[in-house]
C-alpha positions as CSV (number, residue, x, y, z in Angstrom):
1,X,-7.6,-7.1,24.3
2,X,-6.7,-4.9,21.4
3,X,-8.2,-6.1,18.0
4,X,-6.2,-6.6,14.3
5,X,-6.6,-4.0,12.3
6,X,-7.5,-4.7,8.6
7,X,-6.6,-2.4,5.8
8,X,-6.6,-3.4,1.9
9,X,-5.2,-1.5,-0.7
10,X,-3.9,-1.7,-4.5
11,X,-1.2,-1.1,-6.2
12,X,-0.7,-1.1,-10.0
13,X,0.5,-4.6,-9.3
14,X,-0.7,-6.1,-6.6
15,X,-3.8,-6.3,-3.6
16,X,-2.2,-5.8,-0.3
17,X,-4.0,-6.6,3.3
18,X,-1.9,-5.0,6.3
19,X,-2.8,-6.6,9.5
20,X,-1.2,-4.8,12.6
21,X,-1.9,-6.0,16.6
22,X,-0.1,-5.0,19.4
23,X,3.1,-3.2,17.7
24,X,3.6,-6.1,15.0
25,X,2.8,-5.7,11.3
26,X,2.1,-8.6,8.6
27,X,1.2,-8.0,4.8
28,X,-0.3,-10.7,3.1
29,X,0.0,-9.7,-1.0
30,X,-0.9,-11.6,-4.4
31,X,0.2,-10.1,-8.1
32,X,-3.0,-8.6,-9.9
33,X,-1.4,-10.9,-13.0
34,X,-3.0,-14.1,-12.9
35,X,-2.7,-16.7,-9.8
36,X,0.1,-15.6,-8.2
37,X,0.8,-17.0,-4.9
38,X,0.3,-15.0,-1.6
39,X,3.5,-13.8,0.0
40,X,3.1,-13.4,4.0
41,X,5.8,-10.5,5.1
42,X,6.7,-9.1,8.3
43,X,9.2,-6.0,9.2
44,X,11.9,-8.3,8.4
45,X,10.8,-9.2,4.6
46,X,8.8,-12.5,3.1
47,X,8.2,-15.4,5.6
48,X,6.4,-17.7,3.2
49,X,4.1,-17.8,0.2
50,X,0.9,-19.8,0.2
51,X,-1.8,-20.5,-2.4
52,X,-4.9,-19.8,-0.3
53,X,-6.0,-16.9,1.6
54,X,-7.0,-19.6,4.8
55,X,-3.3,-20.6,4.6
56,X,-1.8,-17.2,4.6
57,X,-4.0,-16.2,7.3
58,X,-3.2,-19.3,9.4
59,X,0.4,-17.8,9.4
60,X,-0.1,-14.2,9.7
61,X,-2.2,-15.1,12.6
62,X,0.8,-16.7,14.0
63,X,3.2,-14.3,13.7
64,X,0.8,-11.3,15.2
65,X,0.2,-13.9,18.5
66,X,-3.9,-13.7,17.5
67,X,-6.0,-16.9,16.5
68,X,-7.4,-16.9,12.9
69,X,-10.9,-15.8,13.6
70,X,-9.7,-12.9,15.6
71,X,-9.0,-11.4,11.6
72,X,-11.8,-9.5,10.6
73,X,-11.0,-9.5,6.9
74,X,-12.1,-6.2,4.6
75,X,-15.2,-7.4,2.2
76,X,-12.4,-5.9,-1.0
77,X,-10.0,-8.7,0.6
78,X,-12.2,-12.0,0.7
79,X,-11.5,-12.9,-2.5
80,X,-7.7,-13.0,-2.4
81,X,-6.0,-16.1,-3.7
82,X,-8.4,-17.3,-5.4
């Protein structure tokens, strides 16, 4: 079974986790200002936003056809949404 693949990143304005599995992509994002909520996006543009990381990884897990704990989060990315 292929694995998720992980990668975070910053912007100037936000923190951005791209999770990728078997040809689909998710981005789960937050603003660097403040407590923004986390916005889950696909190919197609934002699905939903959430205010904790479990939450948004509940749904990007969805979307990519994995269970949760198949998402091996980046150490940089384990504090997101909070």
């Amino acid at each position: 079974m292929e694995e998720v693949e992980a990668k975070y990143h910053e912007t100037e304005d936000e923190r951005v986790l791209d999770l990728r599995h078997n040809g689909r992509n998710v981005t789960v994002s937050v603003t660097k200002n403040g407590y923004g909520m986390l916005i889950v996006a696909d190919e197609t543009g934002e699905l939903e936003r959430y205010y904790g990381l479990d939450m948004a990884l509940d749904h990007a897990a969805e979307v990519l056809g994995v269970a949760p704990t198949e998402i091996e989060l980046p150490d940089e990315a384990r504090e997101m949404g909070m």
